[in-house]
N, C-alpha and C positions, 0 to 999 in steps of 0.2 A: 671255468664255469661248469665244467664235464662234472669234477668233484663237487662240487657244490651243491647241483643236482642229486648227484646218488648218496651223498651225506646226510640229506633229507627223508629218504627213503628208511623205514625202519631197516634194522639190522636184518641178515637174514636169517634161518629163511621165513619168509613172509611173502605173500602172492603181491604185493608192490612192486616186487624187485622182478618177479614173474612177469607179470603184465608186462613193465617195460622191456623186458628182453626180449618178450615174443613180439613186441611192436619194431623193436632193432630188429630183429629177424627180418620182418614183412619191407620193412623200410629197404635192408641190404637187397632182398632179392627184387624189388622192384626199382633200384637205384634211384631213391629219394633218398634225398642234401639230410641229414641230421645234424641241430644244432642246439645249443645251450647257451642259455641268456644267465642274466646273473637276478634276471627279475621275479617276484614275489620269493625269497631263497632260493632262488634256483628253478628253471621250468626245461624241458626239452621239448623241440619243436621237429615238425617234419615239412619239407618244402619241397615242391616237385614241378616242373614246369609244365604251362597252358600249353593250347593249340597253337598261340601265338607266340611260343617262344620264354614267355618274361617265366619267371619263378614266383611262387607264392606259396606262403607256407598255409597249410589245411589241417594240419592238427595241433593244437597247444597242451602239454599235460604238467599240471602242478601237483604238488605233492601237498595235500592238510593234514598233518601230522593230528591235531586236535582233534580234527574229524574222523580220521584213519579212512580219507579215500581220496580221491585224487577231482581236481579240480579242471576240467578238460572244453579246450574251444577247438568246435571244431567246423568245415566246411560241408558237414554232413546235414542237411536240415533235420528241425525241429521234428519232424512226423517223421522222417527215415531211424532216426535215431531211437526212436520210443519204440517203435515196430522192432527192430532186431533189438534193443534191450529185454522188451517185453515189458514184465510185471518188475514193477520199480521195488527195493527193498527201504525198509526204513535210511531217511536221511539221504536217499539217493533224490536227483534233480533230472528233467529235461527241459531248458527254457531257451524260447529265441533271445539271440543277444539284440543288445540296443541298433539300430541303425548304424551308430559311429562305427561298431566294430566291426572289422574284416572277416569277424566268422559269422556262421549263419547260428550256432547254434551252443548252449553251453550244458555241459555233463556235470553234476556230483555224483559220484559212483564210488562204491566199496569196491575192494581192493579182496575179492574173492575166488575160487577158483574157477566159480559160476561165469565170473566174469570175463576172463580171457578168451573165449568164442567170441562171444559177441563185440568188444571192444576191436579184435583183431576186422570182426563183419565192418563195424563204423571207421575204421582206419582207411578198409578200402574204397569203401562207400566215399567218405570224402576225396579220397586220393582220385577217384573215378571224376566225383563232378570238380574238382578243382584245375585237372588235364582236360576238359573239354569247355573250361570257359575261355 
């Protein structure tokens, strides 16, 4: 599933491949689970345990090749997430998800250099409220 993931990702170099390695980065040094599903081509996920003990994943990141930016669920709400994006770029997204889903909140985002702060800001941001539920 690991390849499957990064097989989607343009060739390098390209900031896709950037974003996600400084998100492994942030993932190693805070010892959050890194995982890979085989779903929509491939997605990588971050999970990290509650106050309570259980594990739950907080971040989802899919690759739109079409779109050229990544397709992103995460535990960070709707208004946290817009605040450290900022000023959205063409074809970029910040929208609550539906009720059903376990995240609070869903990104379209380019795959820029502009972008790696602040993605890195929302990684924690969820990682924070996802450990304290």
């Amino acid at each position: 599933m690991r390849q499957l993931f990064w097989n989607s990702l343009p060739l390098e170099p390209h900031f896709s491949r950037t974003i996600v390695d400084s998100l492994i980065g942030l993932a190693i040094r805070h010892d959050v689970e890194i995982l890979y599903t085989g779903t929509n081509s491939g997605d990588i996920r971050f999970r990290t345990a509650t106050v309570s003990g259980q594990s739950r994943i907080f971040m989802t990141l899919t690759w739109q090749p079409r779109a050229e930016r990544f397709f992103i669920q995460t535990q960070c709400s709707t208004q946290q997430a817009q605040d450290i994006l900022g000023e959205l770029l063409l074809d970029e997204e910040v929208n609550e998800t539906s009720e059903k889903e376990p995240q609070r909140s869903q990104l379209k985002i380019k795959a820029t250099v502009n972008r790696i702060t602040s993605l890195r800001q929302v990684f924690i941001q969820a990682m924070h409220e996802t450990q304290h539920l």
